[in-house]
C-alpha positions in Angstrom: 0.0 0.0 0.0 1.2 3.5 -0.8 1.4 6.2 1.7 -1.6 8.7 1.1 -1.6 12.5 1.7 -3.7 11.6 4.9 -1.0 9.2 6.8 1.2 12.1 6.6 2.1 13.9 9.8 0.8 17.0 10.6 3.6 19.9 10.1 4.6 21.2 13.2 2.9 24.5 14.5 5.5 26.9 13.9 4.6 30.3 15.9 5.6 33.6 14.6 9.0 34.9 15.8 7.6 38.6 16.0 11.5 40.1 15.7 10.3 43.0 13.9 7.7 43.6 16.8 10.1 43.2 19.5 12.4 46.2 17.2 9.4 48.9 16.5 8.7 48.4 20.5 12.0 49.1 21.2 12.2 51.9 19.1 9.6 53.3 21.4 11.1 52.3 24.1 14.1 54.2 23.7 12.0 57.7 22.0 10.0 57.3 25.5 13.3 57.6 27.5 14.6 60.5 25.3 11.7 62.3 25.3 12.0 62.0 29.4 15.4 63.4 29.3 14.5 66.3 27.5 11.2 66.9 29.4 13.8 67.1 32.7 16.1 69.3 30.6 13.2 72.3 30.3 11.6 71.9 33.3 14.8 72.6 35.0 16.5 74.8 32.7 13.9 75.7 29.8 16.3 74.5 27.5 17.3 71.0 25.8 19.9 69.4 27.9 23.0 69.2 25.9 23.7 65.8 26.7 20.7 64.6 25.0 21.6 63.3 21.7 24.8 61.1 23.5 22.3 59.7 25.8 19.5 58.7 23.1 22.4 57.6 20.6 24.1 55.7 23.7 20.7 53.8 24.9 19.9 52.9 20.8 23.3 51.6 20.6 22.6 49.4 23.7 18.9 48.1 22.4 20.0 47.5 19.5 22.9 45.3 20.1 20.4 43.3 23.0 18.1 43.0 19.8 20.6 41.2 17.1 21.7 39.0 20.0 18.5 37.8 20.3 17.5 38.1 16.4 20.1 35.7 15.2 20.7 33.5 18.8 17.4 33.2 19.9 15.0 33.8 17.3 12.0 32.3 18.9 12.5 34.3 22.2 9.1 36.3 23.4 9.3 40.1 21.9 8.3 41.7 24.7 10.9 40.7 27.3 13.5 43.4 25.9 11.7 45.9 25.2 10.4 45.9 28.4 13.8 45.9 30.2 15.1 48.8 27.9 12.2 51.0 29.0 12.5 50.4 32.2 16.6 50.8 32.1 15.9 54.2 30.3 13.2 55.4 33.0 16.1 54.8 35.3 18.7 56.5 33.5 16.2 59.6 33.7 15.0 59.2 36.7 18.7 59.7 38.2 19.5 61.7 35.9 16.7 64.5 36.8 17.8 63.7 40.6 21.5 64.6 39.7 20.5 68.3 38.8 20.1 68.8 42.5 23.1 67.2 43.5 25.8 68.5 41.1 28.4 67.0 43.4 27.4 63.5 43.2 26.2 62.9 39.6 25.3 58.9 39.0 24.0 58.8 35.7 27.1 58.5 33.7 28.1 55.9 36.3 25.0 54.1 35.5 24.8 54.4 31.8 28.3 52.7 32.3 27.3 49.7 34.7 23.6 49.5 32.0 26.5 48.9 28.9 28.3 46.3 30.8 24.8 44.6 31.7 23.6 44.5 28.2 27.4 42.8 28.0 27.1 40.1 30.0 23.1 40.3 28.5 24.2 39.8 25.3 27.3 37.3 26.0 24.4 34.7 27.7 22.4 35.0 24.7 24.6 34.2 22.4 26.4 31.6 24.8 23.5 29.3 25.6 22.2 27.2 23.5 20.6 24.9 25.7 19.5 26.0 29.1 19.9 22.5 30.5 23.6 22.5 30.5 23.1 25.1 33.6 21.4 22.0 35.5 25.2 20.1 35.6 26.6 22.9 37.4 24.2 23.2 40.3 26.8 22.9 43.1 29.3 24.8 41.7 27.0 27.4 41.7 25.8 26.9 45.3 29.1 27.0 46.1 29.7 30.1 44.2 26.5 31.8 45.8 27.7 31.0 49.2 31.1 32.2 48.9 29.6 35.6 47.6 27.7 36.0 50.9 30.2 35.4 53.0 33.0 38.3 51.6 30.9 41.3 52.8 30.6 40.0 56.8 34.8 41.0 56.3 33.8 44.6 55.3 32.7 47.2 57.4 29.1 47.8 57.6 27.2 50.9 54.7 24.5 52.2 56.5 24.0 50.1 59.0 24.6 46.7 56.7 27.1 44.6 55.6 26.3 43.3 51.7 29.3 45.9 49.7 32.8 45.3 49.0 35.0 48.2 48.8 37.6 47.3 46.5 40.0 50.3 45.1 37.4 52.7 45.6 34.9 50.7 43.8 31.9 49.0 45.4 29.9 45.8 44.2 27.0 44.2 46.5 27.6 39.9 45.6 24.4 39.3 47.1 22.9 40.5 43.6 24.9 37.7 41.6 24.2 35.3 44.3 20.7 35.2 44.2 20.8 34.2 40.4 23.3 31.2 41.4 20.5 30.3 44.5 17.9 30.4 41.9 19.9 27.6 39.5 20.8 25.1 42.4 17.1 25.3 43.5 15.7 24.9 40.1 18.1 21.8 39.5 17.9 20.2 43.1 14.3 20.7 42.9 13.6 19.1 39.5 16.1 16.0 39.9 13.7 15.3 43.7 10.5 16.7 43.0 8.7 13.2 42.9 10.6 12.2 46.0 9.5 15.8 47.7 6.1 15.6 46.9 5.1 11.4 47.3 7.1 10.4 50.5 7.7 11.5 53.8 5.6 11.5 56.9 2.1 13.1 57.2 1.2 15.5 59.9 -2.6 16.6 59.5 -3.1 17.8 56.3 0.9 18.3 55.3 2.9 15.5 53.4 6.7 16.3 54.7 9.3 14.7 53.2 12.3 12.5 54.3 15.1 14.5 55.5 17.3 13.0 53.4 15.8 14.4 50.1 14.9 17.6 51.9 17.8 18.0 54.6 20.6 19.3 51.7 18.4 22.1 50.2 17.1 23.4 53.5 20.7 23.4 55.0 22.1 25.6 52.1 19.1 27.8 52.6 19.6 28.1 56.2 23.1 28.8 55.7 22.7 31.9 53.4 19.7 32.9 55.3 22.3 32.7 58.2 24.9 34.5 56.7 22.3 37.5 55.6 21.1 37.8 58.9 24.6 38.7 60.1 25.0 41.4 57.4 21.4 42.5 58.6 20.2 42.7 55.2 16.7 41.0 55.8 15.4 42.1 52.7 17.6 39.8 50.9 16.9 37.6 53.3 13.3 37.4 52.4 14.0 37.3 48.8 15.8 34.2 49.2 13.4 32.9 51.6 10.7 33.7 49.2 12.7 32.1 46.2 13.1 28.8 48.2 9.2 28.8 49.3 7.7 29.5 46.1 10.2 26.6 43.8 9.3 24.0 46.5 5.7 24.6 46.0 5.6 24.9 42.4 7.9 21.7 42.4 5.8 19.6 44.5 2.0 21.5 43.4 1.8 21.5 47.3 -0.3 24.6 48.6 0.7 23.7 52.3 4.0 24.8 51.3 3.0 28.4 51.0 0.9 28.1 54.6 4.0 26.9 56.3 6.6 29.7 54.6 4.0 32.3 55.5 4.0 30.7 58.9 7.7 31.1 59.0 8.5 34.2 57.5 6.6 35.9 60.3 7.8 34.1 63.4 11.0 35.1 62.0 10.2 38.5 61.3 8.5 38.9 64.9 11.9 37.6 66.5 14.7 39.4 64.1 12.1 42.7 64.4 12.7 42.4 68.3 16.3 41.5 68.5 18.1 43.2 66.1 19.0 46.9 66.4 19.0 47.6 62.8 16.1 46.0 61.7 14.2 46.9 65.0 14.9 50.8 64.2 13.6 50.4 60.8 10.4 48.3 62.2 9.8 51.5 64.8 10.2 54.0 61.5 8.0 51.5 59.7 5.3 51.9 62.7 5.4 56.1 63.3 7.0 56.9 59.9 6.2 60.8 61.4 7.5 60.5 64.7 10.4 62.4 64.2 7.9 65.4 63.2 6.4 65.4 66.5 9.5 66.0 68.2 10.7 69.0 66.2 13.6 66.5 64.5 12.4 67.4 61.0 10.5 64.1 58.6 13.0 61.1 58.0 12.9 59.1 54.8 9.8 57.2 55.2 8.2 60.2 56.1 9.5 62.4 53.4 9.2 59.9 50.6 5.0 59.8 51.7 4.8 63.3 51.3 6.2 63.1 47.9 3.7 60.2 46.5 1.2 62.8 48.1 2.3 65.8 46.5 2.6 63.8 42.7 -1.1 62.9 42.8 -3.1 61.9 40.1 -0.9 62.9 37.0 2.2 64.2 38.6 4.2 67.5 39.3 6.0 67.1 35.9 9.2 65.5 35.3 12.1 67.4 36.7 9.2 69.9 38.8 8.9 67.4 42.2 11.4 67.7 45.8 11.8 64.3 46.4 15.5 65.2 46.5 14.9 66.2 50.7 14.5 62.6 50.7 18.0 62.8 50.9 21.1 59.9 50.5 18.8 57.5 49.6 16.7 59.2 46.7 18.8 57.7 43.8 18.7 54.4 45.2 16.1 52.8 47.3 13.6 55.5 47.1 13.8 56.2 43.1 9.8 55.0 43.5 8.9 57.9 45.0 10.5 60.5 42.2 8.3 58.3 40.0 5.7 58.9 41.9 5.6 62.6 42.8 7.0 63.3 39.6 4.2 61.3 37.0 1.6 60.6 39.6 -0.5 57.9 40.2 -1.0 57.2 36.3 2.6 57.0 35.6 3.6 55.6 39.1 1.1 52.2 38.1 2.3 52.3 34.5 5.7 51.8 35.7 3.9 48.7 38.2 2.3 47.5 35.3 5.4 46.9 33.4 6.9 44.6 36.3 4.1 42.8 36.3 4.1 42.2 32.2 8.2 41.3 32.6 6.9 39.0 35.9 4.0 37.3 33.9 5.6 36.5 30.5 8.5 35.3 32.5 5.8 32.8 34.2 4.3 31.9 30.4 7.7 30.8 29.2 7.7 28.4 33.0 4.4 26.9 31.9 5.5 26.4 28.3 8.6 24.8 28.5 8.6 21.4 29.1 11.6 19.9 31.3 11.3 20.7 35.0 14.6 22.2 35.3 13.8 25.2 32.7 10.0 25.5 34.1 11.5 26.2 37.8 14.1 28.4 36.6 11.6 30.8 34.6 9.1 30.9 37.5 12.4 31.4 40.3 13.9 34.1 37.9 10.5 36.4 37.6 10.0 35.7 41.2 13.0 37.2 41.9 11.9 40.3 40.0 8.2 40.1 41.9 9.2 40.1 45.3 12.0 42.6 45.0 9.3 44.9 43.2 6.8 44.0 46.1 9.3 44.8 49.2 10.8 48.0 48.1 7.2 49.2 46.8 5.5 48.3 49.6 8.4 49.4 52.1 8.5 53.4 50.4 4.5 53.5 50.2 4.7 52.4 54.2 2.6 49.2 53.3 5.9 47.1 55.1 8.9 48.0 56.6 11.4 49.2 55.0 14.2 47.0 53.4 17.2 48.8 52.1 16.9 46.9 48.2 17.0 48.5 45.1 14.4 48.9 42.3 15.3 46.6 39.7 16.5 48.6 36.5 15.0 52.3 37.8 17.6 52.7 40.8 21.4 53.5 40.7 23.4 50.5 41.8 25.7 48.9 39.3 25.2 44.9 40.7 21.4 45.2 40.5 21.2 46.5 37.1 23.9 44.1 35.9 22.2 41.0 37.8 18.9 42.2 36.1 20.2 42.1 32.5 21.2 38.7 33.2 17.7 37.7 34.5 16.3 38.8 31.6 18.1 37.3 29.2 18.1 33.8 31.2 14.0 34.4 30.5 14.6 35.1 26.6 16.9 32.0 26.7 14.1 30.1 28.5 10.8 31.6 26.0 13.4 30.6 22.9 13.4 27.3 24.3 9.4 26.9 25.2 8.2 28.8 22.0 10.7 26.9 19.4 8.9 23.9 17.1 10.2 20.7 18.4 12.4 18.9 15.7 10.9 16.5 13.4 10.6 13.3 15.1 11.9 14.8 18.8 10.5 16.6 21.4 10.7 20.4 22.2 14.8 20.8 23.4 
């Protein structure tokens, strides 16, 4: 019998690589970000800043280099990933820029368009670089390893306002917890996926809650332990709780057990309720938290907390105008932790949940690519990679608006600190290598790589 047209296979869906959309939106991107700079230029000095065309022509450069990596190394890659980072990179770069005109002696933004060129680097080296996302999984203690090693070197530095997560090295600074948390995010994703059967079908019972053996659990929890330990004595609890977070929501999605996210709640605040109490730091921060306008009341002038509300109050619906708010009084911290509240004073409400709403569209298509792909080891990386951008967007949101205490992290992309902008371009492009994987026809005869 002769094969028919019918006993052929069906071709394989092939979905539309959407390279040209990903380049008009990052044309607009980068015209968005311009158009910022020069709308802080006249406010401030009713004329075009005459850095204007270096800083356009230098973030174009960058976006489009980010753009051929991906064109010709991961074709397949979801369009809106990039654009998104580029927009929010450039918001950044304007953000601090507009706060530099008030501080002439301590100007970041060149600093930061520096550290943003050696992200999209390392962005574009990681692209290009891997192929296959698997070949992390080999190297999951090394990169433990690595991860713990970064969060020990700061405890041998002397604390930055009141923490210890900087090296000072020849007058330059990097905070390792930022790489580290990528390295964390790998070894959980891999130990996770070679265990998750073992984690989720065997153990003892207690009520409702399947726990399992300690020797398929023990390993993991003691490296988490251990960095949580090491973070504790650097009193920087927010990245503390990131990790914390991190290891909670990969052990649920790993074993699809709800309980998981009871007991980590459970956790979180016994150990919030006991660090709040004992530690200095963190205890002054909790008080601050509690009376953010206590300082007021006894004729000491508003601290941070207190300063940043007044500038989400003053911005409004649609904003003072960028380059027109004072969220400068906020004072050291403006560039870096509180950059949200320039946003918000500055282009209101509207802009302030614009902004929002572009974390949550990185966050979310960062989630589609863990539900698409179809080994375990790539779906828990994509979901621990844009967790890592959702609760760092959570805690310093919600520790400027007074919703929780404050935390001391930076904004990804929109503050100045060279390590989180750098560790953020990596993020993303681990996502674009992860969506070029799930979205990519499977080969003839094979399954999906």
């Amino acid at each position: 019998m002769t094969a028919t047209t019918a006993d052929a296979p069906p071709p394989a869906l092939r979905l539309p690589r959407r390279r040209g959309v990903e380049l008009a939106l990052l044309t607009v991107a980068v015209l968005i970000s311009v158009l910022g700079y020069l709308q802080v230029g006249l406010a401030q000095h009713g004329a075009v800043p005459g850095g204007a065309a270096r800083y356009g022509a230098g973030l174009g450069v960058l976006a489009l280099l980010a753009h051929l990596a991906v064109r010709f190394r991961a074709p397949c890659a979801d369009p809106l990933l990039l654009p998104i980072a580029v927009l929010l990179n450039g918001l950044g770069l304007v953000l601090i820029y507009r706060l530099d005109l008030e501080t002439p002696d301590d100007r970041a933004a060149p600093t930061q368009l520096v550290w943003s060129a050696v992200g999209v680097g390392l962005f574009t080296w990681v692209v290009t670089l891997l192929r296959d996302h698997r070949v992390l999984q080999r190297y999951a203690y090394v990169c433990v390893a690595a991860a713990l090693g970064l969060l020990v070197m700061p405890i041998f530095f002397p604390a930055i306002n009141g923490a210890k997560v900087w090296i000072l090295v020849a007058g330059l600074s990097f905070q390792p917890g930022e790489f580290a948390k990528i390295l964390l995010a790998v070894f959980f994703a891999a130990y996770l996926a070679a265990n998750r059967h073992a984690l989720a079908y065997t153990g003892r019972r207690l009520w409702k809650l399947q726990f399992p053996t300690g020797r398929v659990l023990g390993p993991i929890a003691a490296i988490w332990l251990a960095s949580l330990g090491v973070l504790v004595l650097e009193r920087d609890l927010g990245t503390s709780l990131l990790f914390f977070g991190l290891f909670v929501i990969l052990l649920y999605v790993a074993t699809g057990r709800a309980g998981w996210l009871a007991v980590g709640l459970l956790l979180a605040a016994v150990g919030a309720l006991v660090v709040g109490r004992l530690e200095p730091h963190v205890h002054e921060r909790v008080e601050t938290w509690l009376h953010p306008f206590a300082g007021i009341e006894a004729g000491q002038g508003p601290g941070q907390l207190a300063q940043s509300l007044f500038a989400f109050a003053s911005g409004g619906m649609l904003g003072a105008g960028l380059g027109r708010g004072d969220s400068v009084l906020i004072g050291f911290a403006a560039k870096s932790d509180f950059i949200l509240a320039t946003a918000g004073e500055e282009l209101g409400l509207c802009g302030l949940s614009a902004i929002v709403l572009l974390y949550a569209l990185l966050v979310a298509r960062g989630y589609r690519a863990g539900v698409t792909i179809r080994d375990d080891f790539g779906r828990l990386l994509a979901v621990g990679l844009a967790s890592i951008v959702a609760m760092q967007v959570f805690v310093i949101a919600g520790g400027v608006t007074g919703l929780i205490p404050l935390t001391g992290m930076p904004m990804p992309f929109l503050a100045q600190g060279g390590s989180s902008v750098v560790t953020n371009w990596i993020i993303v492009a681990l996502l674009i290598a992860l969506s070029d994987s799930a979205r990519r026809p499977p080969p003839a005869g094979g399954e999906r790589p």
